[in-house]
C-alpha positions in Angstrom: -14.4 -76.6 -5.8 -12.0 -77.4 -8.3 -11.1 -81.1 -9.0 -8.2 -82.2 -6.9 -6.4 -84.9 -9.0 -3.0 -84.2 -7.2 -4.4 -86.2 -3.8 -4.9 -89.1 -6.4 -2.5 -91.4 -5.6 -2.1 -92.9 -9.0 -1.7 -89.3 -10.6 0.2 -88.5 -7.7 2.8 -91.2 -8.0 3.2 -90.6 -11.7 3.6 -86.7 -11.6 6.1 -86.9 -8.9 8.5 -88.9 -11.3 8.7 -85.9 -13.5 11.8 -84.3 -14.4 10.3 -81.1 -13.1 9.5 -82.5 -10.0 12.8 -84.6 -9.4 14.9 -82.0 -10.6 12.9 -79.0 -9.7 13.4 -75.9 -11.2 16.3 -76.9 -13.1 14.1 -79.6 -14.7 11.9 -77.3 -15.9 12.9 -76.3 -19.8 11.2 -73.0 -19.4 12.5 -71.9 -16.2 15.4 -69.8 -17.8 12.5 -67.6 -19.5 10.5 -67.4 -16.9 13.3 -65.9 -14.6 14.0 -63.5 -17.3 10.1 -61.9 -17.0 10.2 -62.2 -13.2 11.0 -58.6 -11.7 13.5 -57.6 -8.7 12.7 -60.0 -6.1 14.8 -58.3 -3.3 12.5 -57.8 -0.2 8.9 -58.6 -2.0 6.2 -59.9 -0.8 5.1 -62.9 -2.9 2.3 -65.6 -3.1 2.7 -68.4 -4.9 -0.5 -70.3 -6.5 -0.4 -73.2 -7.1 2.8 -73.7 -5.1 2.8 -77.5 -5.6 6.6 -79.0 -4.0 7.4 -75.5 -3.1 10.6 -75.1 -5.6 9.4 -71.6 -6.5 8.7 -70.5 -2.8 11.9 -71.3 -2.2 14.1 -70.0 -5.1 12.5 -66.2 -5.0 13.6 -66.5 -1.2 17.4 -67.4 -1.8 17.0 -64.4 -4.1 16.2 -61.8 -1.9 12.2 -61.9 -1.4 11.2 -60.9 2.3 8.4 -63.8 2.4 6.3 -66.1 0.6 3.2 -67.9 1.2 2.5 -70.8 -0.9 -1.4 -72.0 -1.8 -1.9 -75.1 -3.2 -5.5 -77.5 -3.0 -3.5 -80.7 -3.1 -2.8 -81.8 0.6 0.3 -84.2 -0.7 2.3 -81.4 -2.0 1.4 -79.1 0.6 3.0 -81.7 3.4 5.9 -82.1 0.5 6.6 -78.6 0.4 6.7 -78.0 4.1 8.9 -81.0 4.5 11.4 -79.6 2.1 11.1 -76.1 3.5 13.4 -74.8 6.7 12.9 -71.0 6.6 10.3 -69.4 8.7 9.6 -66.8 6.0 7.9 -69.4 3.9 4.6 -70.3 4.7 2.3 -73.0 2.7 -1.1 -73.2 2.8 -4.2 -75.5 1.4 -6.6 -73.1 -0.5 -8.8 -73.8 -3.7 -8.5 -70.9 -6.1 -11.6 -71.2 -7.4 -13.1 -69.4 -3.5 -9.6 -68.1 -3.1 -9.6 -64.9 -0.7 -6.4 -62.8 -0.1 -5.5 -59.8 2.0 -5.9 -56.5 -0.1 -3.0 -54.9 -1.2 -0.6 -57.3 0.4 1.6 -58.7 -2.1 4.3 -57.3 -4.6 4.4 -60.4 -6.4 2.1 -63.2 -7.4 3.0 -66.0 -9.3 1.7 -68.9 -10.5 3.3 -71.8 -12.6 0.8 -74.2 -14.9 -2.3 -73.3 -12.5 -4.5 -71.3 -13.9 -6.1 -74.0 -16.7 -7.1 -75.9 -13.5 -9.3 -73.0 -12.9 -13.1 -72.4 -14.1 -13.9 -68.8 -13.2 -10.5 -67.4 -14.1 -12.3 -63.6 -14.2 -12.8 -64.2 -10.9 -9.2 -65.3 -9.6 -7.8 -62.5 -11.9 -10.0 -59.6 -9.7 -8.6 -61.6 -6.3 -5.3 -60.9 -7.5 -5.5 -57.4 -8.8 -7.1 -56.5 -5.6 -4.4 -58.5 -3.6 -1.4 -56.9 -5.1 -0.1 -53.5 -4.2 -0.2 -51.0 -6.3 3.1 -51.0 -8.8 2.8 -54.8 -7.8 3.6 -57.5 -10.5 2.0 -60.8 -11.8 3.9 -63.9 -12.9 2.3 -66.8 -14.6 2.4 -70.0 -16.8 -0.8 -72.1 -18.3 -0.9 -74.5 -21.1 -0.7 -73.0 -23.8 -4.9 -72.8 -25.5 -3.5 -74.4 -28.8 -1.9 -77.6 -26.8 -5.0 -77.8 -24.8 -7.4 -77.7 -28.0 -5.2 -80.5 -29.8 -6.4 -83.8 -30.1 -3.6 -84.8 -28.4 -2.6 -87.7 -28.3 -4.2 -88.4 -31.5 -1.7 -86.9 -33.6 -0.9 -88.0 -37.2 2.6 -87.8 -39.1 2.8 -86.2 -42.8 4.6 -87.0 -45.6 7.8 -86.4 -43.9 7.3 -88.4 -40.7 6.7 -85.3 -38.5 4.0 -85.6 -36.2 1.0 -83.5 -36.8 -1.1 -81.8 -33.9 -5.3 -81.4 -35.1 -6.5 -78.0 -33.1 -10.4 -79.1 -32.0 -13.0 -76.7 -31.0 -10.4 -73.9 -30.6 -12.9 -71.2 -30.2 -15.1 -73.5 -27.6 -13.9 -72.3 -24.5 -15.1 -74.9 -21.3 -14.2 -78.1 -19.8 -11.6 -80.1 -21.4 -10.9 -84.2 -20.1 -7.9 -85.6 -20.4 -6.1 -89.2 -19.5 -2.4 -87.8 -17.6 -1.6 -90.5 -15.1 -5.0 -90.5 -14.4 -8.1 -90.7 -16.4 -10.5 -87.7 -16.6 -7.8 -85.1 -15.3 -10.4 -81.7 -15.5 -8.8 -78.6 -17.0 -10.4 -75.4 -19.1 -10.0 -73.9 -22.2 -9.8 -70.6 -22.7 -8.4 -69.0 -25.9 -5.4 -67.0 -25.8 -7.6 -63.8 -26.3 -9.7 -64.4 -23.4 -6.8 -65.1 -20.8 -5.3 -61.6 -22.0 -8.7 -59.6 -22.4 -9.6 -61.0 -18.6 -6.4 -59.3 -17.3 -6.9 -56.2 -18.7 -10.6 -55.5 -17.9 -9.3 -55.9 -14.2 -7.3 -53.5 -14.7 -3.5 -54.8 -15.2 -1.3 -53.3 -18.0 0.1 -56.5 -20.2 4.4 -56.8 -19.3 5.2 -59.5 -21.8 3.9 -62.7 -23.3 5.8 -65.4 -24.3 4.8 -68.9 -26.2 8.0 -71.0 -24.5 9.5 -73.4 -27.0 12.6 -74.8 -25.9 16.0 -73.7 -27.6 18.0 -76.0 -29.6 20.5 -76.8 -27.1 17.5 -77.8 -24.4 16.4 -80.0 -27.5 20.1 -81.3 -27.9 20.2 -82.1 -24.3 16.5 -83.7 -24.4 16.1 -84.7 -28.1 12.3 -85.4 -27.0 11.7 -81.7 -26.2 11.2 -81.1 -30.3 8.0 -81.5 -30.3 7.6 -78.8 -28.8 8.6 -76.8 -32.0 5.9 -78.5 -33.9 2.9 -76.3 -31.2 3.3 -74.2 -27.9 3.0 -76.4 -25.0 2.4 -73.0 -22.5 2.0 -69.2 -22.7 4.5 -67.5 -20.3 2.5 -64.0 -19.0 4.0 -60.8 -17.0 1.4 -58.2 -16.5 1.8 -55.3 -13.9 -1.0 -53.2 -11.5 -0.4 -49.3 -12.5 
């Protein structure tokens, strides 16, 4: 079972002050390039794992999706989401994605926003998936990017100049990586960049697009603290579709 830090109600406190989760999907920098990979939404199917406050769920159903059903493992935003949810076409549901089981062939759409690192046997999730979509069906998803997770963060350095330097560690050691976010030992795994892609094509999906988000300088002129993220990706945006 994978770790459920979200019904920790010190992480849980914390992580519902962020922007993203005040502000939803407006507070999200890369929301505007994630829309752009999404396909026609108009009368899909759609799971969305990792669902979390349900912002997604909700937004692919004001734009023309035919229903959605929402996984998350985290109890609190599972009763968040359905609180903030009146449409009978969304559905939320607790489920661990590690022992995930889907209908076959019953979505057009899955998505998945900053999940999948939470995962251990992504291979795995990936088959469920494939198997779960239709055929001509469509995948959607966001992780941390490998290079952000590998850094030493926060143990960065500055050079010369000032500018903050990121150390990549054990890049190539793929497994369990600990980290201190509102919570001490938050459990995530690394998984280089090859490895995420190579996974998605041995089950059989035909790679869409990949993108590693940094924020554009107005976002940065708006939020002067989002140029860090210029100095390494922070997440790998990933469209990939079932032939």
């Amino acid at each position: 079972m994978a770790q459920n830090i979200y019904d920790n109600s010190d992480f849980f406190e914390g992580y519902s002050q962020l922007p993203r989760q005040v502000n939803g999907l407006d507070g999200a920098p890369e929301w505007p390039a994630i829309r752009a990979m999404l396909p026609d939404l108009v009368g899909r199917k759609i799971a969305d794992l990792g669902c979390g406050f349900g912002w997604a769920s909700r937004w692919m159903r004001e734009h023309g999706a035919a229903s959605v059903v929402g996984f998350d493992l985290s109890q609190n935003m599972i009763d968040r989401a359905r609180a903030d949810t009146q449409d009978a076409a969304i559905e939320f549901h607790i489920a661990d994605l590690e022992s995930l089981v889907l209908p076959q062939a019953a979505f057009d759409l899955i998505f998945s926003a900053l999940t999948f690192h939470y995962v251990e046997d992504f291979g795995r999730l990936i088959g469920t998936i494939h198997a779960a979509l239709v055929q001509g069906g469509d995948l959607v998803f966001t992780i941390e990017h490998p290079i952000f997770m590998a850094a030493a963060h926060p143990h960065w350095t500055q050079d010369e100049d000032g500018r903050k330097t990121w150390p990549v560690n054990g890049y190539s050691i793929e497994g369990e990586r600990r980290t201190d976010w509102f919570a001490k030992g938050v459990l995530k795994y690394h998984r280089t960049l090859g490895t995420t892609i190579n996974s998605l094509i041995e089950a059989g999906f035909v790679i869409g697009r990949i993108e590693e988000f940094a924020p554009t300088s107005e976002q940065i002129r708006q939020t002067p603290a989002l140029a860090e993220e210029l100095e390494r990706p922070m997440m790998v945006l990933v469209s990939a579709h079932k032939p």
